[in-house]
C-alpha positions as CSV (number, residue, x, y, z in Angstrom):
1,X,-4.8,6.4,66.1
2,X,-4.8,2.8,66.7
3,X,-8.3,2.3,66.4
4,X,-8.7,4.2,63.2
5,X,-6.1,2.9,61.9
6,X,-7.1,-0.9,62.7
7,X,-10.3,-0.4,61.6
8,X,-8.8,0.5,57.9
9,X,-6.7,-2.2,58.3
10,X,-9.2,-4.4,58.8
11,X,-11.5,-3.4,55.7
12,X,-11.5,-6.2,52.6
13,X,-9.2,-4.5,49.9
14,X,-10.9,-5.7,46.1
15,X,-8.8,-8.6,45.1
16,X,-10.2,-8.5,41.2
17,X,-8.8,-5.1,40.2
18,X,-5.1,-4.3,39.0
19,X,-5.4,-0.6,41.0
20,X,-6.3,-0.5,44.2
21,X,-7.7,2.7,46.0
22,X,-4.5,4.0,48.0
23,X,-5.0,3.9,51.5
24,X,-2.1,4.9,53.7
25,X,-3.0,2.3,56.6
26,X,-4.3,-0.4,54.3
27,X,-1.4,-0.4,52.4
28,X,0.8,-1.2,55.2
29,X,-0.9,-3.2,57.0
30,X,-1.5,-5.5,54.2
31,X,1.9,-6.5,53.7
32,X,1.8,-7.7,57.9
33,X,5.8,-8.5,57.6
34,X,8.2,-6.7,61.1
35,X,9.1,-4.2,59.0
36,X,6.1,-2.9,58.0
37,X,4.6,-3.1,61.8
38,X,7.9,-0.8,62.9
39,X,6.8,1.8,60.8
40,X,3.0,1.7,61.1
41,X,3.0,4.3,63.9
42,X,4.6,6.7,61.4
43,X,2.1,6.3,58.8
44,X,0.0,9.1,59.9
45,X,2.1,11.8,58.1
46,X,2.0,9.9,54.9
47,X,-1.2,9.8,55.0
48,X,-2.1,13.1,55.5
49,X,1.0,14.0,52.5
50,X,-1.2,12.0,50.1
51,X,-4.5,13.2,51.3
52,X,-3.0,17.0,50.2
53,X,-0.7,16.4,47.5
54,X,-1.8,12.8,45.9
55,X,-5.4,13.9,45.8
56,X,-5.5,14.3,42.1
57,X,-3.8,11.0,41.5
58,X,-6.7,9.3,43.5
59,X,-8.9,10.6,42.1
60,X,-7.7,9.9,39.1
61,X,-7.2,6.3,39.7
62,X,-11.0,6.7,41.1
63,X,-12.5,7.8,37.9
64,X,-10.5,5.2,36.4
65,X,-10.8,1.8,38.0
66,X,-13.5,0.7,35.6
67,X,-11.3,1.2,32.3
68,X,-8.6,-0.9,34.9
69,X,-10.6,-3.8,35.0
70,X,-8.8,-5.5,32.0
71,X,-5.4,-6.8,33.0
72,X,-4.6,-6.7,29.6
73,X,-4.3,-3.1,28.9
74,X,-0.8,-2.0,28.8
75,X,-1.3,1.2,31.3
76,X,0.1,2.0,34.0
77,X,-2.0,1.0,37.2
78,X,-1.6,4.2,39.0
79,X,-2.3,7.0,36.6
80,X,-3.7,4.8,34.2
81,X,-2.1,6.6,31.2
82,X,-0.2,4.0,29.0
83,X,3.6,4.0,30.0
84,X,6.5,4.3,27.1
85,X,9.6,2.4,26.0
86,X,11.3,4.6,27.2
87,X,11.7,8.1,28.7
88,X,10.3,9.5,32.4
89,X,7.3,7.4,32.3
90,X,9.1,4.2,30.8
91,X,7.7,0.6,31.6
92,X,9.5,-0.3,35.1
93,X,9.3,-3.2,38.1
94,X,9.4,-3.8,41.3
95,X,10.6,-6.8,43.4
96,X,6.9,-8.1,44.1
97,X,6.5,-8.1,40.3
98,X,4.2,-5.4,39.8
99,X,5.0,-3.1,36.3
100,X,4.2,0.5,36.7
101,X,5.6,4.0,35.2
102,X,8.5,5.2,36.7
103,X,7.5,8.3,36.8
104,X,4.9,7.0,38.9
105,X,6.6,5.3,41.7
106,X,9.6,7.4,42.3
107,X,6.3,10.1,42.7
108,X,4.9,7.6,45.2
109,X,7.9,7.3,47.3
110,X,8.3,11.1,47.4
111,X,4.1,11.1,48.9
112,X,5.2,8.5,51.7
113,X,7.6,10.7,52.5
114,X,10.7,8.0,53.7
115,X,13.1,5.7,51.8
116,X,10.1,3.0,51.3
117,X,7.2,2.6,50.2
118,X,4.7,-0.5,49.8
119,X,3.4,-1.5,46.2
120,X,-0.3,0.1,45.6
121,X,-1.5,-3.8,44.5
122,X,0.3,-5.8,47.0
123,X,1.9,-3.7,49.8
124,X,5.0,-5.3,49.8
125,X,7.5,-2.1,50.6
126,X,10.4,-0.9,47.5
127,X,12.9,1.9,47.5
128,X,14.2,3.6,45.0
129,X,17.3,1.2,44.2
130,X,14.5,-1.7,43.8
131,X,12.9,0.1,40.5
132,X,13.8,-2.1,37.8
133,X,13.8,-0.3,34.0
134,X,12.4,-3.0,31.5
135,X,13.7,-3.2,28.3
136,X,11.1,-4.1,25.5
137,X,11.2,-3.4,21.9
138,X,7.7,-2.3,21.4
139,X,4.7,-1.1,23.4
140,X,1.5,-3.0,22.0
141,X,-1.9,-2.5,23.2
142,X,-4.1,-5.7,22.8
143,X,-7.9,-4.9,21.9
144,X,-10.8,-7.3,21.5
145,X,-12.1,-4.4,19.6
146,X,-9.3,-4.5,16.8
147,X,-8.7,-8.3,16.6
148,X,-12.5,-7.9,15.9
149,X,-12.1,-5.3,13.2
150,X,-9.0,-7.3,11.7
151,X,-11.5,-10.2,11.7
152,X,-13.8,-8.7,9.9
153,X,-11.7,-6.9,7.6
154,X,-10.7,-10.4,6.5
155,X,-13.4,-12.0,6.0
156,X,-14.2,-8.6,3.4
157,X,-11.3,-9.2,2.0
158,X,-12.2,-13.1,1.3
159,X,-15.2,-11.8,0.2
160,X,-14.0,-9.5,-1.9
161,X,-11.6,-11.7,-3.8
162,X,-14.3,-14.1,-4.8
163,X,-16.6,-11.2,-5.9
164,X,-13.2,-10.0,-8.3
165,X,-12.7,-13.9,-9.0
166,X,-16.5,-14.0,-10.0
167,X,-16.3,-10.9,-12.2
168,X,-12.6,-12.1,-14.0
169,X,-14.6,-14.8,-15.0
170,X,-17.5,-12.9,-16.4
171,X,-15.1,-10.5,-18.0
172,X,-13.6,-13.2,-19.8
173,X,-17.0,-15.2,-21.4
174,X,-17.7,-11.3,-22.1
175,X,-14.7,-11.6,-24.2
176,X,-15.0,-14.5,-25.8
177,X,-18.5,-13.6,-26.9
178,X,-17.1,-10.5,-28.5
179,X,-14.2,-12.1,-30.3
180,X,-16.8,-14.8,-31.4
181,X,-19.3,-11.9,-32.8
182,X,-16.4,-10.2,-34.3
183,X,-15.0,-13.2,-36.1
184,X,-18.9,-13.8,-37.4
185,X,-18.8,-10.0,-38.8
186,X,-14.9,-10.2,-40.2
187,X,-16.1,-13.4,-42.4
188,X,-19.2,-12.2,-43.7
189,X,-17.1,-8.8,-44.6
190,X,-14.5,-10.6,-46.1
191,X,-16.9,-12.9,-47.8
192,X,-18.9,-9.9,-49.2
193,X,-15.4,-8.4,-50.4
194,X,-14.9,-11.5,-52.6
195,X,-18.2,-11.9,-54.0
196,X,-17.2,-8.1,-54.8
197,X,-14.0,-8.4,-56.5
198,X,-15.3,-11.5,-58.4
199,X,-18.5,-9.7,-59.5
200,X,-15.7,-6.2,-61.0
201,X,-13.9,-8.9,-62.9
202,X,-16.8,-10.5,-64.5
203,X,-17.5,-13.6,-62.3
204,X,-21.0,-12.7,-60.9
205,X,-22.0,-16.1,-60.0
206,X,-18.7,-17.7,-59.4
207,X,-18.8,-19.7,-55.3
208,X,-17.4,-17.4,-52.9
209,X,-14.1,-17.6,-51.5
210,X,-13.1,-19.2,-48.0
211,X,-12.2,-16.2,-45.7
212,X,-8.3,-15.5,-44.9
213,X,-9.0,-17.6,-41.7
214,X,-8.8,-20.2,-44.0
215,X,-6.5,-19.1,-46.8
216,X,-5.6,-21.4,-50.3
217,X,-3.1,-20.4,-52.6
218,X,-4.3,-21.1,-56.4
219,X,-1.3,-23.7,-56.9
220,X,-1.9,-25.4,-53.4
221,X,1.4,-24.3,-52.0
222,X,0.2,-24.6,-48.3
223,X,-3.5,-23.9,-46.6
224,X,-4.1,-22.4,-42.9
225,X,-7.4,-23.1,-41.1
226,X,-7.8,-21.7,-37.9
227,X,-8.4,-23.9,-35.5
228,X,-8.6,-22.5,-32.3
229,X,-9.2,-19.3,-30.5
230,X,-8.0,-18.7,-26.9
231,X,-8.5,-15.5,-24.4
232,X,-5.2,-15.1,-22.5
233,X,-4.3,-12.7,-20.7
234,X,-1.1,-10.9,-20.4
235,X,1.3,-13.4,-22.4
236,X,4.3,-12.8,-23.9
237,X,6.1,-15.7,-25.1
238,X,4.5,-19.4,-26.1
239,X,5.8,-23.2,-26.8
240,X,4.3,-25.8,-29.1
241,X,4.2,-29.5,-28.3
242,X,3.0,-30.6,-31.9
243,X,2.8,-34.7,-30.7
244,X,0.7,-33.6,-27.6
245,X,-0.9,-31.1,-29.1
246,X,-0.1,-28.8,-26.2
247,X,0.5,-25.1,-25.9
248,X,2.6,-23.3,-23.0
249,X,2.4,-19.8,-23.0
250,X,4.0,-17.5,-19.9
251,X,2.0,-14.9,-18.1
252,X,1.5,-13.3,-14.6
253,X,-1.1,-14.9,-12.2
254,X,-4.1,-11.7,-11.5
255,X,-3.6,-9.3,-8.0
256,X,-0.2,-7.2,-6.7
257,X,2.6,-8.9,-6.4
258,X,1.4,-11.8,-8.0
259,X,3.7,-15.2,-9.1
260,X,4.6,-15.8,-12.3
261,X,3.1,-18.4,-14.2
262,X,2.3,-20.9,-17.1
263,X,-0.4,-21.9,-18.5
264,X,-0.6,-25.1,-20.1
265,X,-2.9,-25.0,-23.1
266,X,-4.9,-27.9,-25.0
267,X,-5.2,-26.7,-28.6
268,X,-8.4,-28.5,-29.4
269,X,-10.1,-28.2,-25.7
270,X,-11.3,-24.1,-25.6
271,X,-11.3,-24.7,-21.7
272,X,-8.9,-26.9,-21.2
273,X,-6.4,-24.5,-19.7
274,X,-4.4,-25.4,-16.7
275,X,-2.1,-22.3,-14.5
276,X,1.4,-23.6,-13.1
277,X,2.7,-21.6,-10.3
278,X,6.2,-21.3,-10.5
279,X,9.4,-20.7,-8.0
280,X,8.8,-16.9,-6.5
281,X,12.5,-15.9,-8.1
282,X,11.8,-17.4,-11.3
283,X,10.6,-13.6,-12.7
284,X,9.0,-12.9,-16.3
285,X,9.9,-15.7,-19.0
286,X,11.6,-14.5,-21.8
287,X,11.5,-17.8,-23.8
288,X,10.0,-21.3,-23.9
289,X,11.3,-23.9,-26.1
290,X,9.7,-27.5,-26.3
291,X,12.3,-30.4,-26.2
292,X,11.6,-33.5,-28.4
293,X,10.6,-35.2,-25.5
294,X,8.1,-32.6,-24.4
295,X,9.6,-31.6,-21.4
296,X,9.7,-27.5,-21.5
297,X,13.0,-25.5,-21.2
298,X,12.2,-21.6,-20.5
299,X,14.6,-18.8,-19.8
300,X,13.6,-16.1,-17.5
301,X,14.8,-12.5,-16.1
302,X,15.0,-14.3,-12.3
303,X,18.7,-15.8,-14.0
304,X,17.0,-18.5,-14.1
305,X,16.8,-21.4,-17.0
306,X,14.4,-24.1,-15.9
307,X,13.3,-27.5,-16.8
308,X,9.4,-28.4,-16.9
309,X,8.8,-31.7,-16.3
310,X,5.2,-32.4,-18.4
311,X,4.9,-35.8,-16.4
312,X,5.3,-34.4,-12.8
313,X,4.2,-30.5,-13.6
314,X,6.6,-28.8,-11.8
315,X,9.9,-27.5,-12.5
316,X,12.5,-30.0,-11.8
317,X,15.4,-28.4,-12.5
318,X,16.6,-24.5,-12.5
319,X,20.2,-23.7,-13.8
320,X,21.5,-20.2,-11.6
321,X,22.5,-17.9,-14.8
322,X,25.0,-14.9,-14.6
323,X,22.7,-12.6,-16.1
324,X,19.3,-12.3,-17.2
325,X,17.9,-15.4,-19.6
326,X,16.7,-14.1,-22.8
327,X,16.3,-17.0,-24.8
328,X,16.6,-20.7,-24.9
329,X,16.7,-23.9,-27.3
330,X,17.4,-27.8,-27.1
331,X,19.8,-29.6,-28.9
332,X,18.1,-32.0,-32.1
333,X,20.6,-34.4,-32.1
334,X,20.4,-35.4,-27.8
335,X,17.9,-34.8,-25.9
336,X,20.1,-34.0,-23.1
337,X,22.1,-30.5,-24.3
338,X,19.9,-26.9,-23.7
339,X,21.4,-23.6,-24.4
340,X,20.5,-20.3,-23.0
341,X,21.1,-17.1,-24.6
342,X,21.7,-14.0,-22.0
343,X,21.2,-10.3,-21.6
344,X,24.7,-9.8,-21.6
345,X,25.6,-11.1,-24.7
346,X,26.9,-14.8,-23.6
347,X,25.9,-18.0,-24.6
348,X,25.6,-21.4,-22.1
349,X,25.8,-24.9,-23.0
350,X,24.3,-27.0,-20.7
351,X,23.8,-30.8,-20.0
352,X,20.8,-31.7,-17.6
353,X,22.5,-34.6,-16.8
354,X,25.1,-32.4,-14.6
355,X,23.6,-29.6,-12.8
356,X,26.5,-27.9,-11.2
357,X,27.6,-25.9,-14.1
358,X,27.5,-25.2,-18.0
359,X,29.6,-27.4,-20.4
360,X,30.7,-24.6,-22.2
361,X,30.2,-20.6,-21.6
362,X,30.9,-18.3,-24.1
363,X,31.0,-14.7,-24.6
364,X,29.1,-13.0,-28.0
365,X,30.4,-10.3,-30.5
366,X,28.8,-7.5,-28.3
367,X,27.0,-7.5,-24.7
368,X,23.9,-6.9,-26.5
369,X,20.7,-9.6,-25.7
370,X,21.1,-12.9,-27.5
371,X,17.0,-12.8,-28.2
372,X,17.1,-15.7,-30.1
373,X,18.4,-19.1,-30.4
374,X,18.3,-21.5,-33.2
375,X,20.3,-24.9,-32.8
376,X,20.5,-27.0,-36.4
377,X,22.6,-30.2,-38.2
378,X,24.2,-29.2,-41.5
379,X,24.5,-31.6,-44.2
380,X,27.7,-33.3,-42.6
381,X,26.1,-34.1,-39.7
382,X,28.1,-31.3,-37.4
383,X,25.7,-29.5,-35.2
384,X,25.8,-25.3,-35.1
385,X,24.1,-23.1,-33.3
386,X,23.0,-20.0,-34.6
387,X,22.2,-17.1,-32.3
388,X,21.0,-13.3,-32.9
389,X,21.2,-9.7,-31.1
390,X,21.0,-6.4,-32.1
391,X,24.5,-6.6,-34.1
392,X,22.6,-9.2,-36.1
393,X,22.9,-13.4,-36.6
394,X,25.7,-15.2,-35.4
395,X,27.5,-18.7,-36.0
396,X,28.4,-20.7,-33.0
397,X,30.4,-23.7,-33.2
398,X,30.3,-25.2,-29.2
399,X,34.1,-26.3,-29.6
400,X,35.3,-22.9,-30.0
401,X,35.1,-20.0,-27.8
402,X,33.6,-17.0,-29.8
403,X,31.1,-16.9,-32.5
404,X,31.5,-15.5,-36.2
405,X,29.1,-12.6,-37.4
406,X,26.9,-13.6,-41.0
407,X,29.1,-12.4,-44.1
408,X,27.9,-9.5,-45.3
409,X,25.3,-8.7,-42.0
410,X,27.3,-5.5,-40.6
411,X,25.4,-2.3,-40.2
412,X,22.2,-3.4,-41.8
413,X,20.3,-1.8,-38.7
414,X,19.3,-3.7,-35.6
415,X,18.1,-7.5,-35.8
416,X,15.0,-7.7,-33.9
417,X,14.0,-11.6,-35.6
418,X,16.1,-14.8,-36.7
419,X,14.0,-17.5,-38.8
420,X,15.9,-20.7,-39.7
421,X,14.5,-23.7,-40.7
422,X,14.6,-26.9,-39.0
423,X,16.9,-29.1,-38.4
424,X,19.1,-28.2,-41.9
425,X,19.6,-24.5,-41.3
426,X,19.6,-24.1,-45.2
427,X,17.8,-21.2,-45.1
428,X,18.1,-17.9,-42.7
429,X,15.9,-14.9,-42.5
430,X,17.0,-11.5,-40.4
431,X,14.4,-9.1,-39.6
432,X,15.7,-5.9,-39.1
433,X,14.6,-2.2,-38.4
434,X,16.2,1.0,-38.6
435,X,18.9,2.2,-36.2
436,X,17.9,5.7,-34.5
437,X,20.7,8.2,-35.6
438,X,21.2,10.9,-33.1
439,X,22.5,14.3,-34.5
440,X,25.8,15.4,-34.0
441,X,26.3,18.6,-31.3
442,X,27.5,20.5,-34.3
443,X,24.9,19.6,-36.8
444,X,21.4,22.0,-37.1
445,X,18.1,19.4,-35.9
446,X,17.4,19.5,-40.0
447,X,20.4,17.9,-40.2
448,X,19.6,14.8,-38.2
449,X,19.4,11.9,-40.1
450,X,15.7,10.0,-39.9
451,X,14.5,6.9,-39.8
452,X,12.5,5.7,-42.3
453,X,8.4,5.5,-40.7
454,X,5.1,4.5,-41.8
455,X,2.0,6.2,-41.4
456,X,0.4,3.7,-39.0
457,X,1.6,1.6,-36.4
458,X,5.5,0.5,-36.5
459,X,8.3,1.3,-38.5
460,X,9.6,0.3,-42.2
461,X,12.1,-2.7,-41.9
462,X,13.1,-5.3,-44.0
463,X,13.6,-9.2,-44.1
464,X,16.3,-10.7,-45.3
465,X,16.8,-13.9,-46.7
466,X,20.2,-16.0,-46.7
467,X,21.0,-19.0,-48.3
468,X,23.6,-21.3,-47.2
469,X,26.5,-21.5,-49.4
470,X,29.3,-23.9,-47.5
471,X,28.9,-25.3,-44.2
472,X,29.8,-22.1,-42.1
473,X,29.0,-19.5,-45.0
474,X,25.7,-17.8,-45.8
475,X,25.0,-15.4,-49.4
476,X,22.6,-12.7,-48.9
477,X,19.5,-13.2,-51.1
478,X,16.0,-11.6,-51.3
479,X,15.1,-8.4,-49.5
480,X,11.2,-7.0,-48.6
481,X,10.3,-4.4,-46.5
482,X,7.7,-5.1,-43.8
483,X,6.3,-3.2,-40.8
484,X,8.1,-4.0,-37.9
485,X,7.8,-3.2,-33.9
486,X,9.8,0.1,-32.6
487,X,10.3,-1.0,-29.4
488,X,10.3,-5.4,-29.3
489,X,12.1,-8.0,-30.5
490,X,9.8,-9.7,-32.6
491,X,9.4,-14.0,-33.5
492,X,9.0,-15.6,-36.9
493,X,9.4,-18.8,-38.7
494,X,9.7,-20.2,-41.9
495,X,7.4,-23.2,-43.0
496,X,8.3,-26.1,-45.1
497,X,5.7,-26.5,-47.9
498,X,7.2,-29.6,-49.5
499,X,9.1,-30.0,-52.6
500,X,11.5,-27.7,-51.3
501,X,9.3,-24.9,-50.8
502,X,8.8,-22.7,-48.2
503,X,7.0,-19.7,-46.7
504,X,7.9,-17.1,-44.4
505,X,5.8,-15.8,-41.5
506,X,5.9,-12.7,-39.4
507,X,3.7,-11.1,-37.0
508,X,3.3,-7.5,-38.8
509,X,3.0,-4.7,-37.2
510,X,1.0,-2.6,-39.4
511,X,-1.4,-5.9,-39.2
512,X,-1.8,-6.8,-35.8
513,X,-1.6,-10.1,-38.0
514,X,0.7,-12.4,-39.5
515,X,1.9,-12.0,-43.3
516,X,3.2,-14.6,-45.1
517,X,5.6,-14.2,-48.0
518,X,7.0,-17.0,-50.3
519,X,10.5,-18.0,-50.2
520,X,13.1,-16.9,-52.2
521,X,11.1,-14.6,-54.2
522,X,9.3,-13.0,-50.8
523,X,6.2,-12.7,-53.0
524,X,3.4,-12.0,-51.1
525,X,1.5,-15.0,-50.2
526,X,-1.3,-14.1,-47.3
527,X,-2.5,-12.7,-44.4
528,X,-4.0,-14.2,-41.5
529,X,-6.9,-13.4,-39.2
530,X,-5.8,-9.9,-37.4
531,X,-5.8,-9.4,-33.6
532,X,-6.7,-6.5,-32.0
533,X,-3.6,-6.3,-30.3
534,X,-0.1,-6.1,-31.7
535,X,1.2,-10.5,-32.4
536,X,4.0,-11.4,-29.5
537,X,5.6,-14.4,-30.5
538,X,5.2,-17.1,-33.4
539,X,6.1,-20.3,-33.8
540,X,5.6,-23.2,-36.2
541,X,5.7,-26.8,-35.1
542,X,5.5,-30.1,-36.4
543,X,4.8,-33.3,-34.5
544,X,6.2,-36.8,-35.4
545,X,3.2,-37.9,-37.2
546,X,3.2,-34.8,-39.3
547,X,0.8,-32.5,-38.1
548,X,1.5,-29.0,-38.7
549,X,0.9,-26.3,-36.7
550,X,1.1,-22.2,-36.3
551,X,0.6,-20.4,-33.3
552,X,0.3,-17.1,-33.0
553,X,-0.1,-15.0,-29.8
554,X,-1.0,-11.3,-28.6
555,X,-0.9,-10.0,-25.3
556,X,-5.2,-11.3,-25.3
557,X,-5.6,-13.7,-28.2
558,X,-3.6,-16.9,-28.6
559,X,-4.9,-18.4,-32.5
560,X,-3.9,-22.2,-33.3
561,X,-3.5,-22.6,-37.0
562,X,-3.6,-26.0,-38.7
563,X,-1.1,-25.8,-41.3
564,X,-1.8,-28.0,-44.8
């Protein structure tokens, strides 16, 4: 026995691999400490154990060593199969360091037949009390071949989003090719339409007149020539800087999960568009108002009102809101008051010179959204603010703590738009469209009461025009019907015309346009070029020189009107 065991002993054990072919002798030899030279005459039984009962795991570890050659694989040197968390075969230690299955070395002691047994890499002996349970919170199993794949996979990806980059782009001078084509066709119609109607009334040679992208009213009341076309996509709400001739309109930057934005628009520059990332919590913008100084105020659904600064491009300032922002105005008589209207029915007074909190807070006539926001100077010089939701338009006075509802505005259906004009508030309108009246449990369906409906897109509502009376008090007017949205809460204005005229504007339904109507009469005045989508917002804005603009925006098609 001595000199077969020696001569084992003796034989160079591989040094590179993790698993090392089990050898009764070599294995104790290895680890030449007393204790292991004590017990080397009584290895002879162990190994004859393991040449009987731990042939299969030799072999096994055999057939195996070349997959052991990467130190990296989490697997358990002995059997090779990848150990667990947890369980029978959890990942466990020894005191020389070593990490194998449990499973597998309480099976090892059991082949050696005693109390100890020496490690299968480095021979130094362990009982059962030395096996160590490790405590980790995941298994991973490191591959060259994945990081590889993930590699490549990304660099698809990058490749990918340029092709999808590349083809937005194409999409989009696609677009604009079309809406140029289709505004070539719409004037030549129109102009063949004229020369038509002139030619039934007798005029056959009479110069043809200018298309309704560039409408004139016979007594020169006011003239709109379109100046600019824009392809957006997505928008929703838009602000006019009249003096910088500057457009902001809100939108959603392209791919899943993608940041809200806005886009900063030159009106006389077709690519002279610039995107503004703003704060992740910021959310969809509900409104964007322009302050005198051209900085932007926008409310948005993140409870958020925020202050643009145009000189640095960022937001520099974000008021936390108790509810959702719907709308949002400044204040014409200092540049340092903004108000926000919320979802819940409250309005905020705030001044950006203190940041901590509102000025004043005030709760509305219902908890219905305050979608719009109109602050004005009446002819003493007070400031009001005049608000509207669904209940219909409201007067706010700041010093007191709950507004007053319009006399004579109760139950005229639900207020969807609130023109006033700027800064005298002399003249309201209210758009309005029909309340939904549910049957009652006891009443047949014939019974049910019906909103009144056109035939094509939208619903029959009505505008209606107030006229200041007193300081606080408003008499209704004029009423016209109009097609109106079923589902949004619709933007208009009313335009000064000089010599105490005006005209009124809405983005009609029916249309896909905006109609214009002269006030008081609401005599029809005209329409403008039609999008193909339904219009969004409107506003009218006049810079300090006095250029006049209108801007009108669809969910595509943003049109800059110059207004004469």
């Amino acid at each position: 026995m001595p000199s077969g065991s020696g001569s084992r002993g003796r034989r160079p054990r591989p040094a590179a691999a993790p698993v090392v072919q089990v050898s009764s002798s070599g294995s104790g030899e290895e680890g030449s400490d007393e204790e292991e030279e004590e017990e080397e005459g009584s290895e002879g039984p162990g190994e004859g154990s393991r040449g009987r009962g731990g042939s299969a795991t030799e072999d096994k570890a055999a057939e195996s060593e070349g997959e052991a050659e990467d130190p990296c694989l989490p697997s358990c040197p002995i059997c090779m199969v990848a150990w667990t968390a947890d369980g029978a075969h959890r990942v466990s230690c020894i005191p020389c360091g070593h990490v194998y299955g449990r499973h597998c070395l309480e099976t090892w002691l059991l082949q050696y037949g005693k109390k100890k047994a020496p490690c299968p890499q480095c021979g130094k002996r362990y009982t059962q009390n030395n096996i160590i349970n490790l405590y980790v919170p995941e298994i991973a199993v490191p591959s060259n071949d994945l990081e590889k794949q993930v590699l490549s996979l990304r660099e698809k990806n990058e490749s990918l989003e340029k092709q999808q980059a590349k083809l937005l782009e194409e999409i989009k001078e696609y677009k604009r090719i079309i809406m140029l084509q289709q505004n070539i066709i719409y004037e030549s119609s129109s102009k063949r339409q004229k020369m038509t109607e002139q030619s039934s009334d007798g005029i056959p040679g009479a110069e043809p007149i200018a298309s309704l992208t560039k409408n004139i009213d016979h007594n020169n009341l006011s003239s709109f020539a379109l100046q600019n076309e824009f392809l957006v996509d997505g928008a929703r709400v838009m602000g006019i800087d009249a003096s910088s001739k500057i457009i902001f309109t809100s939108g959603r930057a392209h791919g899943v999960g993608a940041e809200h934005i806005l886009t900063k628009i030159s009106m006389f520059h077709r690519h002279g568009m610039e995107k503004i990332y703003l704060p992740p919590d910021t959310k969809a913008i509900r409104d964007i108002f322009v302050l005198p100084g051209g900085d932007v105020v926008f409310a948005s659904l993140g409870r958020k009102l925020s202050l643009f600064s145009v000189a640095t491009n960022n937001v520099v300032l974000q008021y936390d809101l108790p509810a959702p922002g719907w709308s949002c105005s400044g204040d014409y008589t200092t540049s340092t008051h903004i108000y926000a209207g919320l979802q819940n029915g409250m309005l905020l007074v705030f001044d950006i010179r203190q940041t901590s909190a509102p000025l004043y807070s005030s709760m509305g006539l219902s908890t219905h959204p305050v979608h719009t926001i109109h602050c004005a100077v009446d002819d003493s010089g007070s400031r009001k603010l005049f608000s509207a939701s669904s209940i219909g338009p409201c007067v706010w006075d700041v010093s007191e703590n709950r507004p007053s509802l319009v006399s004579g505005m109760e139950n005229q259906g639900v207020c969807i738009s609130l023109a006033c004009t700027s800064p005298s508030s002399d003249l309201l309108v209210a758009s309005y469209r029909p309340k939904v009246e549910l049957p009652d449990d006891s009443a047949t369906p014939q019974a049910a009461t019906q909103s009144p409906a056109l035939t094509g897109s939208g619903k029959l509502g009505c505008h209606t025009l107030l006229r200041r009376t007193t300081t606080t008090s408003f008499a209704k007017d004029h009423i016209c019907s109009g097609s109106v949205s079923e589902l949004r809460m619709s933007k208009s204005a009313i335009i000064p015309c000089g010599g105490n005229q005006h005209l009124f504007a809405y983005g009609d339904e029916s249309l896909y346009g905006v109609r214009t109507w002269r006030l008081p009469s609401f005599q029809r005045y005209t329409d403008l070029k039609p999008h193909r989508q339904p219009v969004l917002d409107l506003r009218f804005a006049e810079s300090s020189t006095g250029e006049r603009y209108l801007g009108c925006l669809s969910a595509e098609k943003l049109q800059v009107f110059t207004v004469r």
